[in-house]
Chimera marker file (.cmm) of the C-alpha trace (Angstrom):
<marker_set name="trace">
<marker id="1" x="26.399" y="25.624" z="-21.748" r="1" g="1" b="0" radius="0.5"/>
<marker id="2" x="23.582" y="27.086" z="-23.761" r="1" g="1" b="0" radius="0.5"/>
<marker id="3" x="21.114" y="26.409" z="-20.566" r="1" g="1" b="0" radius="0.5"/>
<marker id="4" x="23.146" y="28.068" z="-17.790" r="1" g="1" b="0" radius="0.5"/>
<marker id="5" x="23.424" y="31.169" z="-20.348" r="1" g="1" b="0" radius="0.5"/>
<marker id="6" x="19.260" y="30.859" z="-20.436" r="1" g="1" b="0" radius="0.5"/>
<marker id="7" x="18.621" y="30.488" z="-16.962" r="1" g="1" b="0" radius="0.5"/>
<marker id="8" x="21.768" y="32.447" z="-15.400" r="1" g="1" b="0" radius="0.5"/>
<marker id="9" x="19.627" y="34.150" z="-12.797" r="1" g="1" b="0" radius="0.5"/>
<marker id="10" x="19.015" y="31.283" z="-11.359" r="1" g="1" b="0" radius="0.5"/>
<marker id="11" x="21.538" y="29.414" z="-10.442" r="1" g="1" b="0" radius="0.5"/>
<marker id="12" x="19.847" y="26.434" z="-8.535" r="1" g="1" b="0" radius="0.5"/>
<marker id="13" x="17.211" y="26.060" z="-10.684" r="1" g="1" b="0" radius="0.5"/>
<marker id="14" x="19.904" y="25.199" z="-12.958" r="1" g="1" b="0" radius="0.5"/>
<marker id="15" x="21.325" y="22.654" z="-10.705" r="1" g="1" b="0" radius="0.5"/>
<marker id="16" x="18.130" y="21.442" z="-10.159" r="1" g="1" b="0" radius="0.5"/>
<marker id="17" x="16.948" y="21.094" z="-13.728" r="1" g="1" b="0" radius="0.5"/>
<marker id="18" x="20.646" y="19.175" z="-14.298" r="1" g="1" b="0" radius="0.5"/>
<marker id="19" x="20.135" y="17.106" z="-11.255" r="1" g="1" b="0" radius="0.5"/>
<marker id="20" x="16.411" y="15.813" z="-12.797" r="1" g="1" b="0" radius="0.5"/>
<marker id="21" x="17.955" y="15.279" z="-16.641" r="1" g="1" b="0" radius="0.5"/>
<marker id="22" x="19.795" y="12.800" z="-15.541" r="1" g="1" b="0" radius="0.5"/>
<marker id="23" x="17.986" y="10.857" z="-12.812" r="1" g="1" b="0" radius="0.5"/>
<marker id="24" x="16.283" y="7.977" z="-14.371" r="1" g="1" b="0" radius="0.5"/>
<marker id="25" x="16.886" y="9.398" z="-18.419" r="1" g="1" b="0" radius="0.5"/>
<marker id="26" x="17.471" y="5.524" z="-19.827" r="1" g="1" b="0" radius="0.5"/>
<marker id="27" x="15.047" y="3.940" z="-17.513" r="1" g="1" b="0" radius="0.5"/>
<marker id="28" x="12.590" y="6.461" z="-18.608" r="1" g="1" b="0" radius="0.5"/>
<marker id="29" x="13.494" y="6.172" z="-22.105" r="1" g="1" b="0" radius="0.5"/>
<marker id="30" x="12.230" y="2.825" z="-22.024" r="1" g="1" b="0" radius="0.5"/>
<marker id="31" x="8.733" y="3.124" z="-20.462" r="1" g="1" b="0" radius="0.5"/>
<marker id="32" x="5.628" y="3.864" z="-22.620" r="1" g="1" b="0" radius="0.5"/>
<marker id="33" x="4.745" y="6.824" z="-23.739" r="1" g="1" b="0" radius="0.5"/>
<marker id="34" x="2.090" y="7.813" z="-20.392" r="1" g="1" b="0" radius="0.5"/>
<marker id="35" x="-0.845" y="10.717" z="-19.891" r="1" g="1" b="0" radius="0.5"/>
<marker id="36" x="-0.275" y="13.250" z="-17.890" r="1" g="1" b="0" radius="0.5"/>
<marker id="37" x="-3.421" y="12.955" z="-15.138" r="1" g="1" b="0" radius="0.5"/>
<marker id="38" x="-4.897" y="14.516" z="-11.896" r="1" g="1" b="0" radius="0.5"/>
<marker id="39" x="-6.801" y="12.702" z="-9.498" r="1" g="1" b="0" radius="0.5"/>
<marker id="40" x="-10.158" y="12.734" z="-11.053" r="1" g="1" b="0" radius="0.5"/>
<marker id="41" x="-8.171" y="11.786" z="-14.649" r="1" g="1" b="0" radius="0.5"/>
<marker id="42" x="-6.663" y="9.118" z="-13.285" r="1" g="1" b="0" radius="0.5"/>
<marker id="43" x="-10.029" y="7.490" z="-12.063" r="1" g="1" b="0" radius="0.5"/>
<marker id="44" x="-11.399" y="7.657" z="-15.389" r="1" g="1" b="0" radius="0.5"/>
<marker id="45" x="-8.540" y="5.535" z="-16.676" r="1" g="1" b="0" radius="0.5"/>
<marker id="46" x="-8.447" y="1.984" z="-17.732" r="1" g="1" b="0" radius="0.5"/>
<marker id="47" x="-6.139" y="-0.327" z="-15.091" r="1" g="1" b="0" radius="0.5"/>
<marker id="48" x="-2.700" y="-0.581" z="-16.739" r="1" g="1" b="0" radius="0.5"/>
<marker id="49" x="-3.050" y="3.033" z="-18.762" r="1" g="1" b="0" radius="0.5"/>
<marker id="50" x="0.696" y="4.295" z="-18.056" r="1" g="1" b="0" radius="0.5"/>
<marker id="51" x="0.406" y="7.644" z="-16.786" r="1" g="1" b="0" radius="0.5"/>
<marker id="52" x="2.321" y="10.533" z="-14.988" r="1" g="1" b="0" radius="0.5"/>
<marker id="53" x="0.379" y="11.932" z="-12.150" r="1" g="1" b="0" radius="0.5"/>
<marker id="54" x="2.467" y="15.489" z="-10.513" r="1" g="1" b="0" radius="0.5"/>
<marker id="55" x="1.423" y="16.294" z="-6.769" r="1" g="1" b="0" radius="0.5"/>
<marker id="56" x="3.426" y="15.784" z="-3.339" r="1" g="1" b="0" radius="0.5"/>
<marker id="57" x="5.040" y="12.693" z="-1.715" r="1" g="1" b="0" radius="0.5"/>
<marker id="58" x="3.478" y="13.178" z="1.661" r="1" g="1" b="0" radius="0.5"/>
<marker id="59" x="4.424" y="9.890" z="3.078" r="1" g="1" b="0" radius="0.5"/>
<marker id="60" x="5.393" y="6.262" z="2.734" r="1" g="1" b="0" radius="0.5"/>
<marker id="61" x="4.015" y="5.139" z="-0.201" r="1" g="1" b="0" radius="0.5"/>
<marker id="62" x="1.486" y="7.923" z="-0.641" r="1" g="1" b="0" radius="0.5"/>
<marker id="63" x="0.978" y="10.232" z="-3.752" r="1" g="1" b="0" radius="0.5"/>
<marker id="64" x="-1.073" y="13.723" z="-2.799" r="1" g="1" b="0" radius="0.5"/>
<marker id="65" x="-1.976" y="14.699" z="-5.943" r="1" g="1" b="0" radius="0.5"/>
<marker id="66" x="-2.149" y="18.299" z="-7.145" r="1" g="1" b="0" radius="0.5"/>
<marker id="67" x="-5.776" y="18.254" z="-7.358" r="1" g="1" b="0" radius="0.5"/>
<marker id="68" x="-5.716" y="16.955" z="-3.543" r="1" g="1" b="0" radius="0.5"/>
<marker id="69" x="-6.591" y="13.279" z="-4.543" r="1" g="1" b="0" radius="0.5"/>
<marker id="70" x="-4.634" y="10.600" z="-2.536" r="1" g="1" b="0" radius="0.5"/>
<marker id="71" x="-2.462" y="7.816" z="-4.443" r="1" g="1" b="0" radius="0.5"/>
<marker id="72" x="-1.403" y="4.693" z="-2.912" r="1" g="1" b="0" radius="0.5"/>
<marker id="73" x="2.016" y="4.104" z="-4.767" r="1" g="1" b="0" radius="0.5"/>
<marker id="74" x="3.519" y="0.646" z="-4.630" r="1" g="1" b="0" radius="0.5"/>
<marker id="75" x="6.936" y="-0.617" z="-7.053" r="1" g="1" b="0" radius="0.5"/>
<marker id="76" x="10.426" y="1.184" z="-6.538" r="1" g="1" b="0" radius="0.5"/>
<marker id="77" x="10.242" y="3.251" z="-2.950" r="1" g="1" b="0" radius="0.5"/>
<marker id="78" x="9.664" y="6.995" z="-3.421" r="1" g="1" b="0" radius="0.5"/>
<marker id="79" x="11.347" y="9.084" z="-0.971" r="1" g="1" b="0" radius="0.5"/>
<marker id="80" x="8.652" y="11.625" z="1.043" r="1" g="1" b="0" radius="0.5"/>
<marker id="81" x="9.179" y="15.033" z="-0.088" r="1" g="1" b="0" radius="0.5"/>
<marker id="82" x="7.117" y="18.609" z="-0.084" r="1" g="1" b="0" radius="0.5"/>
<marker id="83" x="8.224" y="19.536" z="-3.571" r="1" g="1" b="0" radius="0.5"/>
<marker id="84" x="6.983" y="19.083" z="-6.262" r="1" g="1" b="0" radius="0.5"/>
<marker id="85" x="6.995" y="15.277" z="-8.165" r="1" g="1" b="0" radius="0.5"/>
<marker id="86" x="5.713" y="13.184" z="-11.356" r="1" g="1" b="0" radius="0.5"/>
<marker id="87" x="5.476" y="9.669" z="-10.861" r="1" g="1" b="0" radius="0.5"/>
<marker id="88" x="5.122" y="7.864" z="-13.777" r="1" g="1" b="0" radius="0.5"/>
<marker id="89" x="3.714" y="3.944" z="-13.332" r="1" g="1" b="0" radius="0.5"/>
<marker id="90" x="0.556" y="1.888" z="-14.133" r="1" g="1" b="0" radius="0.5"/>
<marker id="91" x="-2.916" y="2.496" z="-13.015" r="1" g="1" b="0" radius="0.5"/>
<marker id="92" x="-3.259" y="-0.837" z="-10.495" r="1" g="1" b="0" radius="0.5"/>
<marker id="93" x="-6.308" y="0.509" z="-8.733" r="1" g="1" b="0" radius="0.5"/>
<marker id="94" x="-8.733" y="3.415" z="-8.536" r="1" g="1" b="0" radius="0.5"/>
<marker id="95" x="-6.194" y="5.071" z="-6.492" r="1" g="1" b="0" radius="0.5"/>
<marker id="96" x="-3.594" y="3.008" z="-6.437" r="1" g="1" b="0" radius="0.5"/>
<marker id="97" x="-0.754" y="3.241" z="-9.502" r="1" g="1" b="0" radius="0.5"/>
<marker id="98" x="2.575" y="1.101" z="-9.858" r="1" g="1" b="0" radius="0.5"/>
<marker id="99" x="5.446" y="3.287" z="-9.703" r="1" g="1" b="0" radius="0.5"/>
<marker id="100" x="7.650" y="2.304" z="-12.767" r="1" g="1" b="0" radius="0.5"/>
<link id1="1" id2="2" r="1" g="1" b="0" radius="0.2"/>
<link id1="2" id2="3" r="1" g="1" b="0" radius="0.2"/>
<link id1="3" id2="4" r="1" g="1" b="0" radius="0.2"/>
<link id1="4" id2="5" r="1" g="1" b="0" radius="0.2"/>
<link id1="5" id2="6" r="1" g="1" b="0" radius="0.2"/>
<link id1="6" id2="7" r="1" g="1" b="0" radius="0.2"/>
<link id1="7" id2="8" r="1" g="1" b="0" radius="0.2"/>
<link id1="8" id2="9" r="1" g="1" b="0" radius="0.2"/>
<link id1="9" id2="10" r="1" g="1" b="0" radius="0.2"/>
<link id1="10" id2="11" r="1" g="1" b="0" radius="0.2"/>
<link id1="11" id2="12" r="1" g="1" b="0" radius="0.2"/>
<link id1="12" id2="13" r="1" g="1" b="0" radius="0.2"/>
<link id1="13" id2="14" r="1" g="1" b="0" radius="0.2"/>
<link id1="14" id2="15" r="1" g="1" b="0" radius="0.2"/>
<link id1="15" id2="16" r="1" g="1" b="0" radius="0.2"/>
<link id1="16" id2="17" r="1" g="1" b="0" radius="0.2"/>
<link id1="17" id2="18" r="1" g="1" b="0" radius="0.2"/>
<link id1="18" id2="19" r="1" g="1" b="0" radius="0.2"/>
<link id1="19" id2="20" r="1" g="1" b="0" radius="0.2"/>
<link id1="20" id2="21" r="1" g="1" b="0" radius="0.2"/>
<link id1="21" id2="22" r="1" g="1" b="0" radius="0.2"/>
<link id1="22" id2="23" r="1" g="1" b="0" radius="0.2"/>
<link id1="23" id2="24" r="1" g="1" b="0" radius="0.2"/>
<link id1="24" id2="25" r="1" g="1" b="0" radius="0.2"/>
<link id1="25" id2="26" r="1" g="1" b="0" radius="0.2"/>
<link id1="26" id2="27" r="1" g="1" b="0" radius="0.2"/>
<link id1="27" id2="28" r="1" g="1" b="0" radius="0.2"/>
<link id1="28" id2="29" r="1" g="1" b="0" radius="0.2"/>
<link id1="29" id2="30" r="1" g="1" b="0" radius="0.2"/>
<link id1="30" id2="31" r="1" g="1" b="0" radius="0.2"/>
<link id1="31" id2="32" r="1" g="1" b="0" radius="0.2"/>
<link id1="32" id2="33" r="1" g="1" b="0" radius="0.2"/>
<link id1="33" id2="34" r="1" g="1" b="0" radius="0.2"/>
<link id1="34" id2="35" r="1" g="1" b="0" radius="0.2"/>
<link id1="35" id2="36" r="1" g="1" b="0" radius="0.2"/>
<link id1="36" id2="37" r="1" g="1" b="0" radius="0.2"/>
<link id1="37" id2="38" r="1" g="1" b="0" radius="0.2"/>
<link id1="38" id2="39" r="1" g="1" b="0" radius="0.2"/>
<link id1="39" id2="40" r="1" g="1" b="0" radius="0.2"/>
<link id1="40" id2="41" r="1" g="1" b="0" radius="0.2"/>
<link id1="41" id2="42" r="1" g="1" b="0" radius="0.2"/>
<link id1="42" id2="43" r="1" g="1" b="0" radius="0.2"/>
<link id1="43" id2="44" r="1" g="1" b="0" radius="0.2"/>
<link id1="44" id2="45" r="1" g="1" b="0" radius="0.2"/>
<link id1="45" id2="46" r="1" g="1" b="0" radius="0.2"/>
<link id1="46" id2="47" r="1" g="1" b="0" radius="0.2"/>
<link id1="47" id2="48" r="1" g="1" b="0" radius="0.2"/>
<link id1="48" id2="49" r="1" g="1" b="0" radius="0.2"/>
<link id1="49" id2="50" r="1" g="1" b="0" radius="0.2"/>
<link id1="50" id2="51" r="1" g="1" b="0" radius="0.2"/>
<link id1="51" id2="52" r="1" g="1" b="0" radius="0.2"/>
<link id1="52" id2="53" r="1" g="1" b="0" radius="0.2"/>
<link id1="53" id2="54" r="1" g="1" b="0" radius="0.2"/>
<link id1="54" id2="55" r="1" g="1" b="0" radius="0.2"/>
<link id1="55" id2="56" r="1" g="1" b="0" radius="0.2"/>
<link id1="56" id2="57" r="1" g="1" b="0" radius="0.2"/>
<link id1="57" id2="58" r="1" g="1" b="0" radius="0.2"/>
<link id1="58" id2="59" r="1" g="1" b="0" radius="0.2"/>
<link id1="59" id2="60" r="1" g="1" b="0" radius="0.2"/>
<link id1="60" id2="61" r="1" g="1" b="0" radius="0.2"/>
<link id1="61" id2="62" r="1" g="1" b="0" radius="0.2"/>
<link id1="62" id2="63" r="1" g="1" b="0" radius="0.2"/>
<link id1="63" id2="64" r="1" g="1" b="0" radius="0.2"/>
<link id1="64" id2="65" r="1" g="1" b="0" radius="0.2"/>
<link id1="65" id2="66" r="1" g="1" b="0" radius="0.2"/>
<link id1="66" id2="67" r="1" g="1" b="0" radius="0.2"/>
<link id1="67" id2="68" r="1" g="1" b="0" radius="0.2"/>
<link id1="68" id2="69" r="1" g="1" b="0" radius="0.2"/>
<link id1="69" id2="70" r="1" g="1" b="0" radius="0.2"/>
<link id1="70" id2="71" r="1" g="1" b="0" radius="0.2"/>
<link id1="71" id2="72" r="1" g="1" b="0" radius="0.2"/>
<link id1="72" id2="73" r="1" g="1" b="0" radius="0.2"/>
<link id1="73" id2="74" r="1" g="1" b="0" radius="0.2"/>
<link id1="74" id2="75" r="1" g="1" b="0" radius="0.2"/>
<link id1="75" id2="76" r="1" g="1" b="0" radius="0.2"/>
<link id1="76" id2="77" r="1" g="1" b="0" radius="0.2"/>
<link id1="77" id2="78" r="1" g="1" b="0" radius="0.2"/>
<link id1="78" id2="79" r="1" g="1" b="0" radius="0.2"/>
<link id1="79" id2="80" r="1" g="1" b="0" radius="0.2"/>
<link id1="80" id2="81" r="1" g="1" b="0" radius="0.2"/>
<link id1="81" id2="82" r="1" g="1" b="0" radius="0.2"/>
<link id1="82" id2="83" r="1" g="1" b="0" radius="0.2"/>
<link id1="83" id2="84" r="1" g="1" b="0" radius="0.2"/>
<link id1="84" id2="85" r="1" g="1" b="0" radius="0.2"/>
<link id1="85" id2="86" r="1" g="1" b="0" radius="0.2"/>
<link id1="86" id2="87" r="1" g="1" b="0" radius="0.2"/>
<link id1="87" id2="88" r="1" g="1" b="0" radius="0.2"/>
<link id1="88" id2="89" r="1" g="1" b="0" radius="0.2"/>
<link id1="89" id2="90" r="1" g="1" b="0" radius="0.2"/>
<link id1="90" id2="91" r="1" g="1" b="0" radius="0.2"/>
<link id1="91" id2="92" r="1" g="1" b="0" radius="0.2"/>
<link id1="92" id2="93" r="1" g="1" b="0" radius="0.2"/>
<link id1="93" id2="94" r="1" g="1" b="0" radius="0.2"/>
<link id1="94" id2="95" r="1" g="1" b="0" radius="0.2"/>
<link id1="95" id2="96" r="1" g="1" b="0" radius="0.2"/>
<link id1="96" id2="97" r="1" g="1" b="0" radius="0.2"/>
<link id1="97" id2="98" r="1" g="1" b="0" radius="0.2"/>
<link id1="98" id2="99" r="1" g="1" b="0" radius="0.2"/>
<link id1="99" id2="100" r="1" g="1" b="0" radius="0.2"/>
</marker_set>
């Protein structure tokens, strides 16, 4: 397809980029459009702004963010991981956001 001819040197991001299209595309679909927000963004945010917060899942239930904030994530489990990740969700506390 036209995206494995743009990306060709890479062959896993490819995979990876294919892998992340379709996880969650109609569940997403359906969600509100939300801010993208760092730590200090997402304390200036009303409680129930939607928003999309990127930063590492460095354990149960725990958001680092990429500014080096710490979110408390509650909803749907998140599985820990060192890459890279956007949770999208609620604000539900000062550091604390529902995970949609």
């Amino acid at each position: 397809n036209s995206l494995s001819a743009k990306i060709s040197c890479c062959p896993s991001l490819h995979k990876l980029l294919a892998a992340m299209a379709v996880v969650g595309l109609e569940e997403m679909a359906a969600l509100p459009v939300a801010e993208r927000a760092n730590f200090k963004l997402f304390q200036q945010l009303s409680m129930g702004t939607p928003v999309r917060v990127g930063g590492r899942i460095t354990g149960p239930s725990m958001l680092t963010t990429t500014d080096g904030g710490n979110l408390t994530l509650s909803g749907p489990e998140v599985a820990q991981s060192e890459n890279f990740a956007e949770v999208v969700g609620t604000k539900s506390g000062d550091a604390a956001l529902a995970v949609a």
